[in-house]
N, C-alpha and C positions, 0 to 999 in steps of 0.2 A: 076607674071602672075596670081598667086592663089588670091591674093590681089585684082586684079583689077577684077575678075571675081566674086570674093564675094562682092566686094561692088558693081559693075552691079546687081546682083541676089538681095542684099539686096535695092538697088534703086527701082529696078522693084516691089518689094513689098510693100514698099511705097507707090510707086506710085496708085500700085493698091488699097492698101487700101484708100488711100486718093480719089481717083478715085469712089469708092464704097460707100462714103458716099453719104449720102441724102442728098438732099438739102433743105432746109423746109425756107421760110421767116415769119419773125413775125414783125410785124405793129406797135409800141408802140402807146399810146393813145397823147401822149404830146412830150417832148424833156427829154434825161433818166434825171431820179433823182430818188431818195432813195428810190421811192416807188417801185421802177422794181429791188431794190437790189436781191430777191430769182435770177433772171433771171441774172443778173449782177457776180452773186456771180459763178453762174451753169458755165458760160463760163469761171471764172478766173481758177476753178479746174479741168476744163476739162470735165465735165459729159457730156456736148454735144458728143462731139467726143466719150468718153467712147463708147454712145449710138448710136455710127454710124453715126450722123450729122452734118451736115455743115448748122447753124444758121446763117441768115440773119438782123440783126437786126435793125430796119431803124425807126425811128423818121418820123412822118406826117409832109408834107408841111400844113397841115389843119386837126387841131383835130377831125373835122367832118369826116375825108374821112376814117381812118382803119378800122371797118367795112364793110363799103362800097367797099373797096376792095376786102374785103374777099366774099362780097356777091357775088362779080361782077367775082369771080374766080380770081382775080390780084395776091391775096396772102393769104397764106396758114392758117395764126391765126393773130389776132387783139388783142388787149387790148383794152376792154373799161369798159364798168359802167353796173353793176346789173339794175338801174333805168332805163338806155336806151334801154338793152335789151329788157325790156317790152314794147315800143315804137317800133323797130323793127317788133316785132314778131305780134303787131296790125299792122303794117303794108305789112306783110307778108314777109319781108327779110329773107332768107334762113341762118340763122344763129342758130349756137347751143351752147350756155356754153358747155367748158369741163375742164374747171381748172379753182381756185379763187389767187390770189395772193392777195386783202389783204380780210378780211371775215367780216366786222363789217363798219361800217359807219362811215366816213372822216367828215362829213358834219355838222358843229353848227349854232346855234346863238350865236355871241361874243358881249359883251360890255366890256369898260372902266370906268363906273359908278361903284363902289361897294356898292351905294344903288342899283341898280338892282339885286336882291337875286333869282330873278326865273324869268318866261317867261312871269306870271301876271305883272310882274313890267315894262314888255315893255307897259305897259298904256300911249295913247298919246306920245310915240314916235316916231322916224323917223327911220326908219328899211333900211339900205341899201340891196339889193340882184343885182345881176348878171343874171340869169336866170329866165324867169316871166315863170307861170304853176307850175311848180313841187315845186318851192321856196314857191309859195304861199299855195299850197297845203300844203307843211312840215309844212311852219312856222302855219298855219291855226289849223293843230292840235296840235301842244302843245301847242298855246293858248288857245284851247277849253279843253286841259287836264287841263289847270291851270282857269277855268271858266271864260275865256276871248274869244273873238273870233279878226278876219281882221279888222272888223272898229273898236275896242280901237286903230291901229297903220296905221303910217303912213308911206308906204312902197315906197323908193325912189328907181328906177333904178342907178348903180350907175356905169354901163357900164365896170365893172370886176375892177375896182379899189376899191376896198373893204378895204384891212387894208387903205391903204391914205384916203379916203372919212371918215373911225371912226377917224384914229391920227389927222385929219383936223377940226373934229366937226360938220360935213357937216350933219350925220348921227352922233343917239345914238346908235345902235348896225350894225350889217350888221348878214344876214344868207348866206350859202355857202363858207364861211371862214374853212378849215381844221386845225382839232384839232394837227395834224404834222407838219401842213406848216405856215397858218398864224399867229395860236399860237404861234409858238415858234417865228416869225420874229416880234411880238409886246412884246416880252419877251427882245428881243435882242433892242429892240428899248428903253427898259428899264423903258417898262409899265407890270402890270399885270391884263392882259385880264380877264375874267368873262366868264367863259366857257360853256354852256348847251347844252351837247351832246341827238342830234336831238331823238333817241331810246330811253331816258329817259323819253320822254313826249310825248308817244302817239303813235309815229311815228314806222312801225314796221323795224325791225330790217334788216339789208339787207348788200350784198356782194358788196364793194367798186370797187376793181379793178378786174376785171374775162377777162378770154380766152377764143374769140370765133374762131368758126373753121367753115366751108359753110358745110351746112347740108349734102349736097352727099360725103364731104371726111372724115367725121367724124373719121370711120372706116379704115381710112388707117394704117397704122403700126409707120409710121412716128408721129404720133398725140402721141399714145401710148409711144413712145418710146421719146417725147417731156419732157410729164409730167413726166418720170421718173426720165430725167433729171433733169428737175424744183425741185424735191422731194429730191434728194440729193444735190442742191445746196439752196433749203431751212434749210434741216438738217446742213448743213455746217454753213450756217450762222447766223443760231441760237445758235451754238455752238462754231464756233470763229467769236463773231460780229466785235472785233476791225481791224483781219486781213484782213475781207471781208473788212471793209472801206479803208483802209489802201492803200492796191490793185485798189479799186475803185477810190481815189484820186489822185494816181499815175497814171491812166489809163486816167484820166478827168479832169485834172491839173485844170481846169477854173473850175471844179465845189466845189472846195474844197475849200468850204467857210465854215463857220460861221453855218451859217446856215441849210446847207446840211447835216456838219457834225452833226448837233443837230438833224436835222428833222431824220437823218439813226438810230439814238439810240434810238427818238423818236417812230420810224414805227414798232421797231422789236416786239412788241408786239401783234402787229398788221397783221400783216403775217399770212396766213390761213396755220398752222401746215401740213394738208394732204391739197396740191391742187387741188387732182382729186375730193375729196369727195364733194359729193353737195349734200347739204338740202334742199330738194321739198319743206318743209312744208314752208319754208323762202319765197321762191320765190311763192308759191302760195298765201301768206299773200300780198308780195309786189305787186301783182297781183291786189286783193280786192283793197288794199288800192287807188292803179291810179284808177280803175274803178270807185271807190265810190265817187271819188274826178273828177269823167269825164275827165279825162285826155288820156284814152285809150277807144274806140269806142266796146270792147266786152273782156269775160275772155277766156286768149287760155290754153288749158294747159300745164302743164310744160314740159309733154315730149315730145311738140311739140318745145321748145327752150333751152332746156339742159339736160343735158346726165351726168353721171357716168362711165368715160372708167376704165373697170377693165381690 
C-alpha cells in the first residue's frame, strides 16, 4: 500500500513538473544539418528541460516563411541570416536578433581552375550565383578590392545548382557556395576547390546563422532561459564534438552521410562561442554596406533589430 501510494505521489510530480514546462517553438531556416548542431547537441543532454522547456523544433515547408512566422506571432524564435535581417528591418518586420549560432560568414566564391589565385583572376569569366542583389553586391566588392570590378565577369543564374553547374563546366566559379557544405561535397567528389572567403575582400564581416524572436516577446523569460540552453549545449559540443555527432547520427540515421559527417567537424569552428553576445559594430557595418550598394531603402539602427539578453 506504501508502494503504491509512493509511486502515485512520485507520478503526480512528474507530472507536474512536465506539466510546468514551457513550451517555446523554434522555426529552423532549412531541414537540420550540422549547422544547428549547438541546438542539436542542447536537446541530446538535456539542457532544455534542465531549463524548464519543452522545445519544438520544426523544419520550414519554405525557407522563406520562419521569420515570417515569428513576425506574424505563429512562433516563438526563427533561424535565419544576419543579411536578411537587414532586409526585414527595411521593411519594418517586428523582429529582433537575440542569439548567433554560427558568427562569421558561410558565403564564397569557389573555382576549380588552380590558375584562378585570387578574385582578379575571375577576368572574363562565367560566375555562377543563386541569389541576384546581394550576390552581386558581395561578389562586386572583392572585385573592386582586387581592382576589378562586374563587367570583367560574366555572371550566369544558375538556379541554386551551383557545385553541378562548376563539376559540369557550365560556369568557371559560382558565389554562394559554403565554405562547410559545398567545399567539402567537391572535396568528396574528389576535386580540390579554390576557395575565397567573401570577408577577405572587401566584404564586411557578418553573423551567418542568428535567432530571431518578434519584437514584443523579446523579454519573456522563456527567450532567456532558451539561450542558456543553447550555451551549454554549445560548451558541450565544443568539448565532445565526436559524441555530439555520434548521438546526432543515431538520432538522423538518413543524415549520416559522408558528407554531414565532414561538414559537423567542418562547422565546429564556426559556432559563435557566447550565443547571446552581439556585436553592434558588426551589424551596423553590414548595415552601411546594403545601403551603399542600394539594396536597403534607409540605415535603421541596431537596436531597433537586435538585442543582448543578459
Amino acid at each position: 500500500m506504501k508502494k503504491s501510494l509512493s509511486a502515485l505521489l512520485l507520478g503526480a510530480v512528474l507530472t507536474a513538473h512536465a506539466s510546468a514546462a514551457e513550451k517555446i517553438t523554434l522555426v529552423l531556416d532549412w531541414y537540420i544539418n550540422p549547422d544547428h548542431a549547438p541546438i542539436m547537441v542542447a536537446e541530446q543532454i538535456g539542457a532544455f528541460k534542465a531549463e524548464g522547456l519543452e522545445v519544438n523544433i520544426v523544419p520550414p515547408s519554405d525557407p522563406a516563411l520562419p521569420p515570417r512566422l515569428v513576425a506574424a506571432g505563429q512562433a516563438d524564435l526563427a533561424i535565419t541570416y544576419q543579411p536578411q535581417l537587414h532586409f526585414f528591418a527595411d521593411q519594418g518586420l517586428p523582429l529582433m536578433r537575440v542569439g548567433t549560432l554560427i558568427n562569421t560568414p558561410l558565403n564564397t566564391v569557389m573555382a576549380l581552375d588552380n590558375n584562378i589565385a585570387s578574385p582578379a583572376d575571375l577576368r572574363g569569366k562565367k560566375v555562377g550565383f543563386s541569389v541576384s542583389g546581394i550576390e552581386q553586391a558581395t561578389l562586386g566588392t572583392m572585385l573592386q578590392h582586387e581592382k576589378r570590378s562586374l563587367q570583367d565577369v560574366r555572371m550566369i543564374n544558375v538556379n541554386f545548382q551551383l557545385t553541378s553547374a562548376l563539376l559540369a563546366g557550365q560556369v568557371d566559379a559560382i558565389i554562394g557556395g559554403y565554405r562547410n557544405i559545398e567545399a567539402v561535397e567537391l572535396e568528396l567528389q574528389g576535386k580540390k576547390p579554390v576557395v575565397f572567403n567573401v570577408e577577405d575582400y572587401g566584404v564586411p564581416a557578418y553573423d551567418e546563422l542568428i535567432i530571431v524572436a518578434n519584437k514584443d516577446q523579446v523579454n519573456q523569460p522563456k527567450i532567456k532561459k532558451f539561450l542558456a540552453a543553447l550555451q551549454k549545449g554549445t560548451d558541450y559540443l565544443l568539448a565532445h564534438p565526436q559524441p555530439g555527432w555520434d548521438v546526432f547520427a543515431r538520432n538522423h540515421p538518413e543524415l549520416n552521410t559522408a558528407l554531414n559527417r565532414l561538414a559537423w567537424q567542418k562547422t565546429l569552428p564556426l559556432f559563435a562561442t557566447n550565443p547571446a553576445k552581439l556585436d553592434s559594430a558588426r551589424y551596423q557595418a553590414y548595415e552601411q554596406f546594403l545601403f551603399a550598394n542600394q539594396l536597403i531603402k534607409k540605415i535603421t539602427p541596431v537596436s531597433e533589430y537586435a538585442t543582448e539578453i543578459k
